[in-house]
C-alpha positions as CSV (number, residue, x, y, z in Angstrom):
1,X,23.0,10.4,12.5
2,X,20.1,13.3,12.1
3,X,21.1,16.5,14.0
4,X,19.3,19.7,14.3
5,X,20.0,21.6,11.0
6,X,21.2,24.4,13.3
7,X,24.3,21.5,14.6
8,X,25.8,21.3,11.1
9,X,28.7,23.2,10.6
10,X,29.3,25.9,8.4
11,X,31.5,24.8,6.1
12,X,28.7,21.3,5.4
13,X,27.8,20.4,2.0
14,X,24.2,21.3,1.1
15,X,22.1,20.1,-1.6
16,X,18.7,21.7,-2.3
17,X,15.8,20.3,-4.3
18,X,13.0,22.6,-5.7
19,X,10.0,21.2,-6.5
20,X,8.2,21.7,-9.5
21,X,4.9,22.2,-7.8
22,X,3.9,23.2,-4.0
23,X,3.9,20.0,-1.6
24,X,0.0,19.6,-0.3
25,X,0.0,20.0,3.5
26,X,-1.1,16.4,3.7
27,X,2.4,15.7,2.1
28,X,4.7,17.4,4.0
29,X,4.1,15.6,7.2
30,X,4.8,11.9,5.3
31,X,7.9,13.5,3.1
32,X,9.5,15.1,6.0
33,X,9.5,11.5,8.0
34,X,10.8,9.9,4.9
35,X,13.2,12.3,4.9
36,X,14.4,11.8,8.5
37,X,14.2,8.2,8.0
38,X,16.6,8.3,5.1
39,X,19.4,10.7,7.0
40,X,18.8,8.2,9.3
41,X,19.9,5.2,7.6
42,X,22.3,7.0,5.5
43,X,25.5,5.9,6.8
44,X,24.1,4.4,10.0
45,X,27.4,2.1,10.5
46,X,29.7,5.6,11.1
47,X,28.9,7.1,14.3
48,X,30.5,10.9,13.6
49,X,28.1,11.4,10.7
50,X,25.9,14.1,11.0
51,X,23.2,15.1,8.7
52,X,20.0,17.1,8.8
53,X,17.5,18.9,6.1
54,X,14.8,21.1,5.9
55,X,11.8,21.9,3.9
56,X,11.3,25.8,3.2
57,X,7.6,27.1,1.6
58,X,6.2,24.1,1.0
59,X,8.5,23.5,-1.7
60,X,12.5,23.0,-1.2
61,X,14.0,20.0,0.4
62,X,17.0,21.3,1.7
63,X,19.7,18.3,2.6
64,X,23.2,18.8,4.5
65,X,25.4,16.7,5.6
66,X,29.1,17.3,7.7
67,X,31.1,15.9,4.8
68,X,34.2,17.0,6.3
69,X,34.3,15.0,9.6
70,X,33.2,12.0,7.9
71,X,33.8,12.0,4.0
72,X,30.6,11.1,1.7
73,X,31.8,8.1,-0.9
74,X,30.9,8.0,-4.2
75,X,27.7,5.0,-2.9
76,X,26.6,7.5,-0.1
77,X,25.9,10.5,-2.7
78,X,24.5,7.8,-5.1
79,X,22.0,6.7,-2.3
80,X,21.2,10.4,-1.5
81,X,20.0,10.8,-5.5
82,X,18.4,7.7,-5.3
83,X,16.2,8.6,-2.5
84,X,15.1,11.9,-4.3
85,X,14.2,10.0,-7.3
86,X,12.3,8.1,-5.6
87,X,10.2,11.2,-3.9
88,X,10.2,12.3,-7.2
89,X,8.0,9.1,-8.3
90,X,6.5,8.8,-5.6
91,X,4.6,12.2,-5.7
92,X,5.0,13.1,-9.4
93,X,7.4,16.2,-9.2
94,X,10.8,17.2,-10.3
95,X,13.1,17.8,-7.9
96,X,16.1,17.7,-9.8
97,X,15.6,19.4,-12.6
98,X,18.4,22.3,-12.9
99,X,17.5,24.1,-16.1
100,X,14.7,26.0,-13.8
101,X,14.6,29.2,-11.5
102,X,12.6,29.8,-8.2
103,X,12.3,33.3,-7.3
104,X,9.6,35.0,-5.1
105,X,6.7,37.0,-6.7
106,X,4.9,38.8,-3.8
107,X,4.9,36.2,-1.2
108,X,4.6,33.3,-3.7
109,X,7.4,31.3,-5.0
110,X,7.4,30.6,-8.3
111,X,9.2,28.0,-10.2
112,X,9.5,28.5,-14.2
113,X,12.0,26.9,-16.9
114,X,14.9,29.5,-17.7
115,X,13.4,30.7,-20.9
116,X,10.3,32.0,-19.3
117,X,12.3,33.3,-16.6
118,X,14.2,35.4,-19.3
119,X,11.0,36.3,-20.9
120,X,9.8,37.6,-17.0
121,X,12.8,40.2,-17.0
122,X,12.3,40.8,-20.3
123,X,8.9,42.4,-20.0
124,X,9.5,43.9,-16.6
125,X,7.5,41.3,-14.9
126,X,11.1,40.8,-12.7
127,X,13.3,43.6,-11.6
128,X,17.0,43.1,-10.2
129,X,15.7,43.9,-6.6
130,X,13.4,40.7,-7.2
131,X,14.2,37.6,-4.9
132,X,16.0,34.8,-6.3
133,X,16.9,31.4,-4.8
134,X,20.3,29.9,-5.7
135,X,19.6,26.6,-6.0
136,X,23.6,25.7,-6.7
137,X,25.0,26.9,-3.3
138,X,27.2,24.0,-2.0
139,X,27.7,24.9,1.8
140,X,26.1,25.3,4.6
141,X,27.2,29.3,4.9
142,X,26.4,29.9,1.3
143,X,22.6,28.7,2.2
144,X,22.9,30.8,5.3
145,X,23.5,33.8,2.9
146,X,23.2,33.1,-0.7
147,X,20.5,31.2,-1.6
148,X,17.7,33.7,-0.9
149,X,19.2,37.2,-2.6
150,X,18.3,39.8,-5.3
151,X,18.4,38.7,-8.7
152,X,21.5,41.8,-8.9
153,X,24.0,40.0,-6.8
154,X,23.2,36.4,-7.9
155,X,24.5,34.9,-11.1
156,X,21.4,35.1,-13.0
157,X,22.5,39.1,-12.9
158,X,23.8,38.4,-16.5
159,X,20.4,38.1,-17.5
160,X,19.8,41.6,-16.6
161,X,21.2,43.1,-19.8
């Protein structure tokens, strides 16, 4: 059943996709019903499952689902993959491409491959107070307060030296 993101507890699994470009405006109105329509339909035969998402600057798809009142099967998180890959086709992006880093730059959100990342701190073009999403956070909370931090208190810190 889709919820209000803000109904999800805590403790919820999360998954978030970054896209490898900016969503068109045009776009984001038709993803973010196909979206809905998937939560939807995911699971529709168990009444106590609750999911929800939400799409941040144009650019993450951010998916959660109360895995502990009703527990996802391996099917239900093969369905879930199977619908990104099919916004992926769709609209000609990666979404889940892992070997990549979104961080802000000014007020834009950039999304590079980790060796021009490295090449970015590098030359200075990054400092550790720059913001950093943490695309790998696995609950609710740790979206809540993890995913958009200072490249000095993230894992990517290591890159630093």
């Amino acid at each position: 059943m889709f919820v209000d993101f803000e109904e999800i507890p805590e403790d919820a699994k999360v998954w978030v996709y970054p896209s490898s470009r900016k969503f068109y405006p045009n776009e984001i109105e038709v993803i973010a019903e196909k979206i809905k329509k998937f939560i939807e339909s995911w699971k529709s035969d168990d009444t106590s499952f609750k999911a929800s998402y939400k799409f941040l600057y144009n650019r993450f798809i951010i998916i959660t689902a109360d895995d502990i009142a009703t527990e996802l099967s391996n099917a239900d998180i093969d369905a879930s993959v199977s619908f990104i890959l099919s916004l992926q086709e769709t609209y000609e992006v990666a979404l889940l491409d892992r070997m990549n880093v979104c961080f802000k730059q000014g007020e834009h959100v950039q999304y590079k491959d980790l060796k021009d990342f490295k090449k970015l701190l590098k030359n200075k073009a990054l400092t550790s107070k720059s913001v950093i999403f943490d695309n790998l956070v696995n609950t609710k909370q740790d979206f809540d307060s993890f995913w958009e931090i200072a490249i000095e208190e993230s894992w990517y810190n290591r890159f630093l030296k």
